[in-house]
N, C-alpha and C positions, 0 to 999 in steps of 0.2 A: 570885567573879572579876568586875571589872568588865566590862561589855558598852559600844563604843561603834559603833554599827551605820548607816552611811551607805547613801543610796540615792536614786536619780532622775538618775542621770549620762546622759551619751548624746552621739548626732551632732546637732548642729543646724545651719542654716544661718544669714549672719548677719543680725540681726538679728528672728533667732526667740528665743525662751524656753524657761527650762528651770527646774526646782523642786527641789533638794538638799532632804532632808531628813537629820535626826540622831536616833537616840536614845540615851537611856543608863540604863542600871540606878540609876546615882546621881540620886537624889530632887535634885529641878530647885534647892531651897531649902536642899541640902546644896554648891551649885555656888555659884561667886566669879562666873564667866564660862563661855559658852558662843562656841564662835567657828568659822569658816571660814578655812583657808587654803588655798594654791595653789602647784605647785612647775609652773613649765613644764621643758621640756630646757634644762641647762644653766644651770640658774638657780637662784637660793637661795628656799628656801617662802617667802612673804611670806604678810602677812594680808591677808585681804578684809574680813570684816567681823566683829561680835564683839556680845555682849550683855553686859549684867554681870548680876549679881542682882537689882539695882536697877530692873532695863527700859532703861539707860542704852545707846549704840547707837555704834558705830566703824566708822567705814569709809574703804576707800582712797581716794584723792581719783580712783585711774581707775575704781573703780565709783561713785560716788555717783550718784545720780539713774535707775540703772538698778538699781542690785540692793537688795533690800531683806533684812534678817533678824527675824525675827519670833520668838514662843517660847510653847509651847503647856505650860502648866504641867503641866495633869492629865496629859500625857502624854508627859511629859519629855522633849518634843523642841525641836528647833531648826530653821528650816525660812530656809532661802535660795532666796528667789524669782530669779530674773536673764531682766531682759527688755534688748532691745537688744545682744543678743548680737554682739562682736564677735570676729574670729580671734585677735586678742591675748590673747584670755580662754579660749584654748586649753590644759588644765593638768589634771594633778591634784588632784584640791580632796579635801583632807584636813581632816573634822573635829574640834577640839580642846576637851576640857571639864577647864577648871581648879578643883578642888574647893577650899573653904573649907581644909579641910586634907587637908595628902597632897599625892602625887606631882600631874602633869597627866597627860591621856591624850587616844590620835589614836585615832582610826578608822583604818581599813585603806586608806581613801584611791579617790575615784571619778574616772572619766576623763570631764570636757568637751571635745568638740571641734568648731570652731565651723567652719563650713567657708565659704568667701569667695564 
């Protein structure tokens, strides 16, 4: 069974920092894309940012310059750094890892809440 296992959510205040990470049972070189997304209330999941196989890198244009995604081979993770924290960035950030083939799959989904 696949495993996709998120972790590093929390309260911050804004413009503090905060570090998601991702991993997953599926070998990093078996994956198309690894990626972050976010659902606040009332709103549709949108992406934040995304990686491809390639090392190729996506991001919203309301996080660029503040959040970065990074991706640690040996240890098939995915890590969203986010500095400059602000209350808009208040969401559920749900990880997504799209395999070469096969289904996609989310994480269970972690809570940021940025407080003003």
């Amino acid at each position: 069974q696949v495993q996709v296992v998120e972790s590093g959510g929390g309260l911050v205040q804004a413009g503090g920092s905060l570090r998601l990470s991702c991993s997953t049972s599926i070998s990093i070189f078996s994956i198309n894309a690894m990626g972050w997304y976010r659902q606040a209330p009332g709103k549709q999941r949108e992406l934040v940012a995304a990686i491809t196989r390639g090392g190729s890198r996506n991001y919203a244009d309301s996080v660029k310059g503040r959040f970065t995604i990074s991706r640690d081979n040996a240890k098939n993770t995915v890590v969203l750094q986010m500095n400059s924290l602000k209350p808009e960035d208040t969401a559920v950030y749900y990880c997504n890892v799209d395999p070469i083939v096969g289904n996609t799959y989310w994480g269970q989904g972690t809570q940021v809440t940025v407080s003003s």
